[in-house]
Each structure stands twice: as C-alpha cells, then as structure tokens.
C-alpha positions as a printed Julia matrix, in Angstrom:
277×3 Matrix{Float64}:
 10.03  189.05  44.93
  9.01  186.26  47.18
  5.89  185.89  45.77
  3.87  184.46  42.74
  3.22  187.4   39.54
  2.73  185.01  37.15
 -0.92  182.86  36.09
  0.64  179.78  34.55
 -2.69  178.21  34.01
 -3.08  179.48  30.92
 -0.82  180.02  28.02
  1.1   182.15  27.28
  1.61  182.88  31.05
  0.44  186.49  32.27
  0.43  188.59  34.82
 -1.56  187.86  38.33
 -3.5   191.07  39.9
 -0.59  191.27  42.39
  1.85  191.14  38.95
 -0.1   193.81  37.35
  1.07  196.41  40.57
  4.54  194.74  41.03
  4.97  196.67  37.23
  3.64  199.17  37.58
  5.83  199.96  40.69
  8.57  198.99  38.83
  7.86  200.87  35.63
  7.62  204.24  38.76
 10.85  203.04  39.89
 12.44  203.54  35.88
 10.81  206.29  35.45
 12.52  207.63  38.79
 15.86  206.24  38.32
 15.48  207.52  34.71
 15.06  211.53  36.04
 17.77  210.97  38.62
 20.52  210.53  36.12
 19.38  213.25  34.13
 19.67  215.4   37.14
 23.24  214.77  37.74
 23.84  214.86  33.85
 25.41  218.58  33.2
 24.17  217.88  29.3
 20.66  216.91  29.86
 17.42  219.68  29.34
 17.04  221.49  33.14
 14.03  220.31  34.74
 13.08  220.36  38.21
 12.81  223.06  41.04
 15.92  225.54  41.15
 15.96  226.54  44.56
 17.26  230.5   44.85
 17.78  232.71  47.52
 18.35  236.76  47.11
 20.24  238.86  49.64
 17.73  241.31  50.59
 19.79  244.71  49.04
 19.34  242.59  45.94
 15.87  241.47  45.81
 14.1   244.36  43.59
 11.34  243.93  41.09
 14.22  244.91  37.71
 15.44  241.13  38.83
 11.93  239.89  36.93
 13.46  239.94  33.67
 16.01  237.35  33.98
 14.27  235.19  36.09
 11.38  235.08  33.11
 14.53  234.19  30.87
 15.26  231.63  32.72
 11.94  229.9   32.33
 10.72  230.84  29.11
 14.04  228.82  27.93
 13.56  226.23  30.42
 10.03  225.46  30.88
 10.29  222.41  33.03
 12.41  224.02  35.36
 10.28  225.76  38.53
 11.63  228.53  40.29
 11.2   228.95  44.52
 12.79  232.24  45.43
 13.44  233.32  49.08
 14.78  236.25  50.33
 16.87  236.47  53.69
 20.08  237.84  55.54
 23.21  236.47  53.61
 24.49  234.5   56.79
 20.76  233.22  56.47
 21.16  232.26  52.88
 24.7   230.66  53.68
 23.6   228.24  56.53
 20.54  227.15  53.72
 23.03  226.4   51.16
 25.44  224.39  53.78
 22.23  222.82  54.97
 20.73  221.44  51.44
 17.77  223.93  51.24
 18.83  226.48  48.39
 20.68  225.34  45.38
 22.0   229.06  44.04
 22.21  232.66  46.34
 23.0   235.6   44.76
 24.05  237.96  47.54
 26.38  241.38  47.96
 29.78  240.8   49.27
 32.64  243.46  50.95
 35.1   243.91  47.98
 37.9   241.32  47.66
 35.75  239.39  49.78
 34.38  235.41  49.02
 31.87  233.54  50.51
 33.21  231.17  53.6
 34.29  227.63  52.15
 33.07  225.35  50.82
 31.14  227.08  49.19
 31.59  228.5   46.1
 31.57  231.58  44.69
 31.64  233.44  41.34
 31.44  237.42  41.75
 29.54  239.13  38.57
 29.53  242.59  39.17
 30.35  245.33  41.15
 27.78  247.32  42.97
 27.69  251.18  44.37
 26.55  252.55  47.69
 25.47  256.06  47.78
 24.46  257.89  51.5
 21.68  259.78  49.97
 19.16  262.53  51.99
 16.35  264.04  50.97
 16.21  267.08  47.9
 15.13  269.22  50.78
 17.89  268.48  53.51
 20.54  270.36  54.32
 23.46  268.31  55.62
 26.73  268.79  54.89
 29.36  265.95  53.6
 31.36  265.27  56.6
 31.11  262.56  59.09
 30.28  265.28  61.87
 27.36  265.71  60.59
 26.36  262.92  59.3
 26.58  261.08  63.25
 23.97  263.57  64.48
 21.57  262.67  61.4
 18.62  259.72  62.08
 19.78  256.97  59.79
 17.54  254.57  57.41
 19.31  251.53  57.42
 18.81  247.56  57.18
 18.37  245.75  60.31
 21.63  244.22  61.89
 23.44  241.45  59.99
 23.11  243.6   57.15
 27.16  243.48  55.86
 26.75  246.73  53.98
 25.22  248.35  56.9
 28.22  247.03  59.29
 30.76  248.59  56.78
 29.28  251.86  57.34
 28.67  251.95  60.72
 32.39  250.64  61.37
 33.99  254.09  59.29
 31.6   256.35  61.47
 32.82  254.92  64.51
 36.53  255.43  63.29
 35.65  258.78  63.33
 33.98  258.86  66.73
 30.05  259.12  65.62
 27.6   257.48  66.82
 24.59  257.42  64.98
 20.91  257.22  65.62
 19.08  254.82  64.09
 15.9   256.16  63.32
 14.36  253.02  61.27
 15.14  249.16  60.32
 13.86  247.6   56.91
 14.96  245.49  54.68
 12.66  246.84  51.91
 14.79  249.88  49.7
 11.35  250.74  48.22
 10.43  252.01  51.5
 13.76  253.37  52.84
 13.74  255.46  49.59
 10.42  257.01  50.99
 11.97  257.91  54.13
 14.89  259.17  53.18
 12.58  261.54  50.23
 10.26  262.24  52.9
 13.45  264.06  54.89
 12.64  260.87  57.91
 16.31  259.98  57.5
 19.57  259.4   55.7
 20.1   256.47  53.49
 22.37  253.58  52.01
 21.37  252.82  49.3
 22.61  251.13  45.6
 23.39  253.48  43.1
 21.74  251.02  40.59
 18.34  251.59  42.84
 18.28  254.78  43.08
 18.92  255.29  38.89
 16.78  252.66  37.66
 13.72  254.67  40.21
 14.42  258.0   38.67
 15.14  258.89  42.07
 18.08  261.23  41.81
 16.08  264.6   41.57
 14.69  263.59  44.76
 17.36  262.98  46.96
 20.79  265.07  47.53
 23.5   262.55  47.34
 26.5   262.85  49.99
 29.89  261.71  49.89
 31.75  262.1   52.96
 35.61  262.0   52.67
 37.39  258.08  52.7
 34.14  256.8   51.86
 33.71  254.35  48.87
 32.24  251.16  49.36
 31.51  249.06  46.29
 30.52  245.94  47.1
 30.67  242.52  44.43
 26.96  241.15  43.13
 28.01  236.95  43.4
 26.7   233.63  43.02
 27.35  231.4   45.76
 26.86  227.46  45.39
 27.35  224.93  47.56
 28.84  222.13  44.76
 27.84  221.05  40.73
 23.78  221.46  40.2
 24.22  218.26  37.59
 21.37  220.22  34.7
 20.36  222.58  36.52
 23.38  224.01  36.25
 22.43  225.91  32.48
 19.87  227.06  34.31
 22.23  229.06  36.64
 24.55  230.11  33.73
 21.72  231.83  32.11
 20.51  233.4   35.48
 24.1   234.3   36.27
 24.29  235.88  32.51
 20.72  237.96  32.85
 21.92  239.35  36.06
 25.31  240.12  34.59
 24.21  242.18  31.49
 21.23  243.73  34.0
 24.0   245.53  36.38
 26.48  245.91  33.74
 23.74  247.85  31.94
 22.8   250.28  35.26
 26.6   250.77  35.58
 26.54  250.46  39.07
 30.23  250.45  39.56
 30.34  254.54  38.53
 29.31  257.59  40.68
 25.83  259.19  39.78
 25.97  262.23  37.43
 28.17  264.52  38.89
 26.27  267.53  38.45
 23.28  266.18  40.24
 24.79  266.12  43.6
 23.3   267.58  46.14
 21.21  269.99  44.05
 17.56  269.57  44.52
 15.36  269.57  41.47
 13.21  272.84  42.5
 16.73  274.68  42.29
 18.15  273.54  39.02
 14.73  274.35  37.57
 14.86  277.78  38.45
 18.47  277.82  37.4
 16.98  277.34  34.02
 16.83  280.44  31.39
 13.3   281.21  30.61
C-alpha cells in the first residue's frame, strides 16, 4: 500500500490507526465484490433494484397483484416502475436505465434487436362509444365522430388511424391521454369514441356503459411482451415470476376473445326494460 499499517513495537504486531481504515476499506471492498458476483449469478436469492418500465395501455392498477408477488417472495429485491411511450421505454433499455419493459406490440411483431423479447399474451382492442350514442359500425361514420385516443407514438393508436385512412376518413381528434381511466369517462360521458383493451373495459364493469362497435376488417389484437436488453444475472427469477403473474392475470381476463356478444351495442336502460316484470 505504500505505507506503514502495522505497530511493530509491540508484540504481537497490530494494526496502526491508518491500518485500522485500510480494513475496513478493504473488508467494504469484499463485501462489494461479494454482492457483485451474486448479481451476475442466475442461482443466487434476487436482491437489488429491478428497474421496470410499463407501456402506458398497460399500466393499470389490476398490475398491483403481481408486482406484490414479486416482493413478498423476494424481499430484498426493490421495485422502480416508470411508465412511458414504448419507443421511450426502448431507447432506456438500449441506454442501461430499465432492466425489464413490458409493453403492447402489433401482432407478429418483436421488439427491434438486440433486444429481446418474449410475448405472453394476446391483448383485444375494442372502439367503444358511449350507452347513449348512436353511431353506426361503419368507417363512414366513425371518421365524422371526435375520437379519445393516446397521444402520438401511441402504436395502437397508429394502427387505427392507418385503416381509417385506407378508407378515406379523417378523423377528429377531440382529446389526447395516456390515462384509460379517464378516456373511459369520456367516451361514457358521450365526449368521444374510444380504443380501448377489452381486458379494461371487463375488469371496470364497464360494458353496460358503453356500446361497443366493430366496424368491418377491423381486428387488432395486439401481443402483451417482455422486452430485455440481455441476462439480469438473479434478478432474472425475479422477472420469471413477474412475467408468470402477468401471464395468468391476462390469461384470466381472456383478453384475446370478443366481449359478450349480446352486449353489443345495447345500452343497459334498454335491456332492462326488455326484462319481463
């Protein structure tokens, strides 16, 4: 060390004052070398901060359950969640600042390489209006309807936009959120038409509120993944179990099937009075 740790004046020798600090630097530096192994070691306990990022279509409150899973089983690992754009949460996982996304992709489609990705489940939009509202399922009338929608870079939003200008509409955007909580509001409160996941709209016991519309060559099911940039060492249980929460959570809304068929477009005030007395 280029310098004296040692008191050799008495015996046994023992430690000087600037000996006692040299260990206990080097006892930090153990420690430290210690934890990094274990982080690279795909059989060692999780344990640090898992860094995930949510596509916003995807970042609901039902997503709580797995996510306390994942820490009541793994107790030293912390959690930092962020929610952006997916080219957002793509340029953070090139760039070393998320570990795990979890983001909605066009069917058949992957995340760009390198990075990696592992599709889960498949998702279903729905164009939904309000119980009250009284357009019909055609594109024609859907391009002269105010549309709900998520602000640009919003894939799911591009798809649909793309088929209504194959069939020469233009529509009016009439609000841009990223929150589904309040686009559902809009869209019940007759403001506008929506996109949103059939999954969403179930799970809010929202379908006697809104008049679901299918307009012809329209189907767009987009894949739940999770994208990675490379091996997460431990932290990569941590993953498997988030990546099996989420799984059994979408599998469980069946979000890859049509709402209830007999639901469509019938507001509840009519099928109530349909009802024998």
């Amino acid at each position: 060390m280029g310098a004296e740790l040692l008191d050799r004046s008495v015996k046994p020798a023992r430690l000087n004052s600037l000996g006692a600090r040299v260990l206990e630097q080097a006892r930090d530096l153990l420690q430290r070398t210690e934890a990094l192994k274990s982080l690279t070691a795909s059989d060692a306990e999780p344990h640090g901060v898992l860094r995930i990022g949510l596509s916003h279509p995807l970042a609901e409150r039902t997503l709580i359950d797995p996510i306390l899973a994942l820490t009541d089983k793994y107790p030293k690992v912390r959690l930092r969640l962020v929610s952006e754009l997916t080219v957002e949460l793509y340029r953070r996982l090139l760039a070393g600042e998320l570990d795990v996304a979890v983001v909605l992709l066009p069917e058949g489609k992957a995340a760009p390489p390198p990075l990696l990705t592992n599709i889960i489940a498949t998702d279903r939009m729905e164009i939904v209006q309000g119980a009250a509202g009284d357009l019909d399922g055609d594109w024609k009338s859907l391009g002269g309807a105010p549309w709900v929608l998520n602000p640009p870079g919003c894939p799911l939003r591009a798809a649909l936009l793309d088929r209504m200008e194959r069939d020469g509409c233009s529509p009016m955007i009439a609000a841009e959120v990223h929150n589904m909580h309040l686009q559902l509001a809009f869209v019940q409160a007759g403001y506008g038409v929506g996109l949103l996941p059939a999954r969403f709209i179930a799970r809010n016991r929202s379908i006697d509120t809104v008049k679901l519309l299918r307009p012809p060559s329209f189907d767009l099911r987009p894949s739940v993944a999770i994208v990675r940039a490379g091996q997460l060492g431990a932290l990569g249980k941590a993953v498997e179990l988030l990546e099996h929460g989420l799984r059994q959570l979408l599998e469980a809304a069946d979000t890859a099937k049509p709402l209830p068929r007999h639901r469509r477009g019938v507001p509840a005030n009519r099928r109530a009075a349909r009802r024998p007395a």
